[in-house]
Each structure stands twice: as C-alpha cells, then as structure tokens.
C-alpha positions as a printed Julia matrix, in Angstrom:
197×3 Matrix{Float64}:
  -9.58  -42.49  -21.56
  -7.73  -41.63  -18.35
  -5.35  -37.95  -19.16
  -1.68  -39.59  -19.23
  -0.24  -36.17  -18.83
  -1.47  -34.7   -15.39
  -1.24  -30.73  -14.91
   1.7   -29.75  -13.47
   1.2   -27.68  -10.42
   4.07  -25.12   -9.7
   4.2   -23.12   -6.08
   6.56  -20.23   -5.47
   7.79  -18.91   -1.97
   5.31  -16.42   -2.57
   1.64  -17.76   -1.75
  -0.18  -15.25   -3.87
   0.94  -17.05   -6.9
   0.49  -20.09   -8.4
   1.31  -20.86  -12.08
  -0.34  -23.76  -13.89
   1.58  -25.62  -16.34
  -0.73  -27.56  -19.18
  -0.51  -29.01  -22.65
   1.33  -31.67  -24.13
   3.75  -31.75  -26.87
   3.24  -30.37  -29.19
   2.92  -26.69  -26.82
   2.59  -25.56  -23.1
  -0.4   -23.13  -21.66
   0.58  -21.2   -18.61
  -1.76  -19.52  -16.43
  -1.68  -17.46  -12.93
  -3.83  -17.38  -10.25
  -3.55  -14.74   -7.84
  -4.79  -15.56   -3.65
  -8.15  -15.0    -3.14
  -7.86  -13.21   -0.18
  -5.01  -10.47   -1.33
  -7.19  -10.26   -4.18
 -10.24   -9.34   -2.42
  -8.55   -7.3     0.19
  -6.99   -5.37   -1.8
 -10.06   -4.74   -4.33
 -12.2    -4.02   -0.94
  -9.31   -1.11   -0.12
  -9.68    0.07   -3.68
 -13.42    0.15   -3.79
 -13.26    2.46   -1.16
 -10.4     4.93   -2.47
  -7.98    4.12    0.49
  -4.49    3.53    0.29
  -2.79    1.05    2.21
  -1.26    3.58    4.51
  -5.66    4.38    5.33
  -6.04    1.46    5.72
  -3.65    0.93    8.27
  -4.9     3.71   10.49
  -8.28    2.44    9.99
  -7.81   -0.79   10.95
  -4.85   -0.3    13.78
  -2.57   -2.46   11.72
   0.59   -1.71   10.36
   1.25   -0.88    6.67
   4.15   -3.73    6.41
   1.23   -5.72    7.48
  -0.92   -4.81    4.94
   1.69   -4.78    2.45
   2.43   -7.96    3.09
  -1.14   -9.29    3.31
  -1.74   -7.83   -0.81
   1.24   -9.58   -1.76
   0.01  -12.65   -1.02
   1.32  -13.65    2.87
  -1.41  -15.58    4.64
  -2.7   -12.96    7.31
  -3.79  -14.64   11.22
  -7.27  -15.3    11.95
  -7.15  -12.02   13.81
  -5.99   -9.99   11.2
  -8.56  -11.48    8.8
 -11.51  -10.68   11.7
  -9.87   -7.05   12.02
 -10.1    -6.1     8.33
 -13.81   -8.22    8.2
 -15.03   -5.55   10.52
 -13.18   -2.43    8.99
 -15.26   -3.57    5.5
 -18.46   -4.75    7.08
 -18.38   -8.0     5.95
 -18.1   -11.67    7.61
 -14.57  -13.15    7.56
 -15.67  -16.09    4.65
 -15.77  -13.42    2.27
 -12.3   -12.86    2.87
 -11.51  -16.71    2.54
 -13.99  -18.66    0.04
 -13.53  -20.06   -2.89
 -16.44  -18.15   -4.69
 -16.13  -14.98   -6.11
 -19.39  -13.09   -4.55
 -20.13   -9.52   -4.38
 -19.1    -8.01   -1.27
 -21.48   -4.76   -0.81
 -20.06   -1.13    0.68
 -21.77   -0.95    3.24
 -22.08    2.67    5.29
 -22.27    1.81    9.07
 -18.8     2.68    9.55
 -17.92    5.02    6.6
 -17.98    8.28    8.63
 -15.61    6.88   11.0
 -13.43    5.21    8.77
 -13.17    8.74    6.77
 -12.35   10.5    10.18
  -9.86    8.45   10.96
  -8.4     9.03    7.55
  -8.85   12.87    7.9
  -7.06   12.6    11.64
  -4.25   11.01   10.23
  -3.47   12.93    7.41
  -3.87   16.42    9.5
  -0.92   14.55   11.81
   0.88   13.97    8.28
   0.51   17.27    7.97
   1.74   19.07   11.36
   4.59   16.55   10.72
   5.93   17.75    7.85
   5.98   21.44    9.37
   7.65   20.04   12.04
  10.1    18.74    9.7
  10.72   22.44    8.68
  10.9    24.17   11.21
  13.45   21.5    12.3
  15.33   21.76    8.9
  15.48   25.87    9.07
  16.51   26.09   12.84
  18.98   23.49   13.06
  20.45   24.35    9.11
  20.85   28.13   10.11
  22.73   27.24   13.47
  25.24   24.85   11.02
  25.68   28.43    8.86
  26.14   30.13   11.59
  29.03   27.64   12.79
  30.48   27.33    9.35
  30.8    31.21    8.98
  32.23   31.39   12.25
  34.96   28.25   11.77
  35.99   28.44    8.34
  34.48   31.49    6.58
  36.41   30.66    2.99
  34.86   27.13    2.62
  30.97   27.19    2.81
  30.79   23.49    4.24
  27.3    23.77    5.29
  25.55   23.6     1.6
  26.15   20.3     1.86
  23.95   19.36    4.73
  21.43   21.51    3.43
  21.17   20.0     0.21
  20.73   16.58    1.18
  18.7    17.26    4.06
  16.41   19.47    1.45
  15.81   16.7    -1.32
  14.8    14.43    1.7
  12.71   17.55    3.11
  11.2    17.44   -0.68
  10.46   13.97   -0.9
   8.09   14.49    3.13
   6.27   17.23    1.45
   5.49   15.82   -1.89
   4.43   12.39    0.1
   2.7    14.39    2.58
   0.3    16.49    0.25
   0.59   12.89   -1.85
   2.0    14.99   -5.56
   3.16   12.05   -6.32
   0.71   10.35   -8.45
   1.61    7.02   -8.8
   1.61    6.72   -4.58
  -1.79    7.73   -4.07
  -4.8     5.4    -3.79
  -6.73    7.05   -6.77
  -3.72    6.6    -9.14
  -3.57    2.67   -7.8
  -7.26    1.93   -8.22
  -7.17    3.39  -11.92
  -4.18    1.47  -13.08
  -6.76   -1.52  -11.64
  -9.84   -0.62  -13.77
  -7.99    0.34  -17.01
  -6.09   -3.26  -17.34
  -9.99   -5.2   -16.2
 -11.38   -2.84  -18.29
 -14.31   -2.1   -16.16
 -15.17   -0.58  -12.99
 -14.4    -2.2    -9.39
C-alpha cells in the first residue's frame, strides 16, 4: 500500500543542513543531515591537526573562505580542486554520496607543515611588532599628558584598552586559548562520535 503521508523535506538558507520531518499522528521523528562536503572537509583538516587559519595558508585561501566552506556554503569547482590537492585526494571524495575512507597521505606533509611553521613565526614577529608599537607610541602619549595636564593622568586610558587588545594578539598568537586551537576542536569532535577520526 502506497505511504499516504510523504516525508516532509525542510531546507534552510543554510545548505549544510537539512532536517527531515517523518511520522504520522500519532508523533513526529526529526533528523539532520549535515553537507557532505563541509563534513569531510572539515574532518580532512581535523585528521591532520590544522586549524582553519593552517589551512588557509596551506591552501592560499582565505579563512572566511574556509569558514564559510565548514558551515555548509557550496565552495567553486576551483576551490574544491585547491583543497583536493592540499589533502591528496581526487575532488569526488570531496563531493560523493558515499562515505569512503580518504587516506593521509605524506607527499605533501613536509610542505604543508612548513608552511604552517612560516606562518606562525610571521604570527609571531607580529605580535612583537605589536609591542614595540604599543610601548613607543603609549610612552610618547605619557610624555604628552605629563607635559599638558600633569594633575589628570589621561593617558591610562589609552593604555588600558590598547593593553587588553595587546592581550587578546598574544594569547591568540601563542594560541592559550584552548578552545581556538585545532587540537581543542578535533577533541570536542572525537569525544561526542565517541571514537577516533
């Protein structure tokens, strides 16, 4: 007998999700499913212990665009090859239906952790650029304030707010944040599946 109640299909703006509606009467059943390709491209990243701000240098895109890409935007053909050849594998993999295993390859890996390595040591020579910066050009406001109006100390104020953001480079930078780092995201991952990626 034909099903008289066909399975609601429901699409949000967002293309990563899709939420199935079942069940007749007497209850409803509703169940997610997540794009294949932010799926995979973001477990490939994980698998690897990158963030997405790695992978960005890596692959020469921009982290908006990977950002974008994991939460569920429909990358070009282009960006799909890109990414195919930063994880060694053809662009299907990115794109079929079928769950497969996609294998780490090595060709690439010592290049892909250079890059890395470059990119952070430029994080790095940043944020002491951000320093000296903050010391030079915070003294010089001191120096005015002491000279201008010696019985208000105006120039705290700069320095505080200019420090927490000086704070917030440095903790980024040296990534003590833990919940911003790639390890932190790719545990959260494997605790709720329950098994390793």
């Amino acid at each position: 007998m034909p099903d008289m109640h066909p399975t609601p299909t429901r699409h949000w703006p967002d293309s990563r999700l899709r939420v199935v509606v079942a069940g007749g009467s007497s209850g409803q059943m509703f169940g997610i499913e997540l794009g294949e390709t932010a799926m995979r491209i973001q477990k490939l990243r994980l698998q690897r212990g990158w963030s997405q701000e790695q992978l960005a240098t890596i692959s020469g895109l921009s982290t908006r665009t990977i950002q974008r890409i994991e939460r569920g935007q429909a990358p070009s053909l282009e960006t799909l090859q890109t990414l195919a050849a930063i994880f060694e594998i053809d662009v299907s993999q990115l794109t079929e239906q079928e769950d497969k295993e996609m294998p780490i390859t090595a060709t690439n890996i010592t290049e892909a952790e250079e890059a890395v390595a470059f990119a952070r040591v430029r994080r790095i020579r940043a944020f002491y650029l951000h320093v000296v910066k903050y010391v030079a050009i915070i003294a010089l406001l001191i120096v005015i304030n002491i000279v201008t109006s010696p019985h208000y100390f105006w120039a705290i104020w700069p320095a505080l707010g200019w420090g927490i953001g000086l704070i917030g480079h440095g903790l980024s930078t040296f990534e003590m944040v833990p919940f911003l780092n790639a390890d932190w995201e790719k545990r959260q991952v494997e605790h709720y599946l329950k098994r390793k990626l």
